[in-house]
C-alpha positions in Angstrom: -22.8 14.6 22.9 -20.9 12.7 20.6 -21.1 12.5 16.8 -20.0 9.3 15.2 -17.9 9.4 12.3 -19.5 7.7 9.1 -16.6 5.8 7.5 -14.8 6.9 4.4 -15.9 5.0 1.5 -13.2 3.8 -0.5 -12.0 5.4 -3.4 -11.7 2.7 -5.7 -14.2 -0.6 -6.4 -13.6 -3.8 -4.1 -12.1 -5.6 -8.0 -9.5 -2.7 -7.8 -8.6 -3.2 -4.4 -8.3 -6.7 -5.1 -6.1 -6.3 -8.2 -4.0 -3.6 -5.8 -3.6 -6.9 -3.1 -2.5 -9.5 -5.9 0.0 -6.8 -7.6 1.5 -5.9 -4.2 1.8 -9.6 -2.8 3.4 -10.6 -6.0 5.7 -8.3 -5.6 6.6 -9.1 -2.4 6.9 -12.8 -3.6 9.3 -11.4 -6.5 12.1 -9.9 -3.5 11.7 -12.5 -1.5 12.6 -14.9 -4.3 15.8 -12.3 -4.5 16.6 -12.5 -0.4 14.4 -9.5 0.1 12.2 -8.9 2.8 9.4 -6.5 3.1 10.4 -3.3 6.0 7.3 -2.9 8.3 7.7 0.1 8.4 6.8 0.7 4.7 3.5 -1.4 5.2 1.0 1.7 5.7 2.4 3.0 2.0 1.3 -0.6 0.8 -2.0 -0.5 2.5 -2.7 2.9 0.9 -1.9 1.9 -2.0 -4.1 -1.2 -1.6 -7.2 1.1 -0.3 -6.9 3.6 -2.9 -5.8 6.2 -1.0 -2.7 6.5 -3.4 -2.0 5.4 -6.8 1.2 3.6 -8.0 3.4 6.9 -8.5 3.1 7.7 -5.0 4.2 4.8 -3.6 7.9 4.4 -4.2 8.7 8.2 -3.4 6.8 7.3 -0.2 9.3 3.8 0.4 12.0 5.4 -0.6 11.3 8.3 2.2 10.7 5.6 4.7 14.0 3.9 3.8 16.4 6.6 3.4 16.9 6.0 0.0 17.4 8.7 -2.6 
């Protein structure tokens, strides 16, 4: 028999997450204004952050990881 999985609530209220959205999209508006673009592979680290699943401090360490950089 299978059991199904109740989904984790999230962390954080749906205002946070939407403050989380604006303050990463903005950022991503602020590099690409510089000639950056955003690595793919560094999008679960954003979506965590988004979610609530990590705060602020956790990300970069986490991008940095992702991109090789120290």
């Amino acid at each position: 028999m299978a059991l199904a999985l109740k989904p984790k609530a999230p962390a954080i209220t749906p205002e946070e997450m939407q403050r989380r959205r604006k303050m990463v999209r903005s950022a991503f508006r602020s590099n690409a204004m510089e000639g950056l673009r955003p690595n793919p592979a560094c999008q679960p680290v954003f979506d965590a952050y988004i979610v609530g699943e990590i705060e602020l401090d956790e990300m970069m360490p986490r991008v940095r990881a992702i991109l090789g950089i120290k």
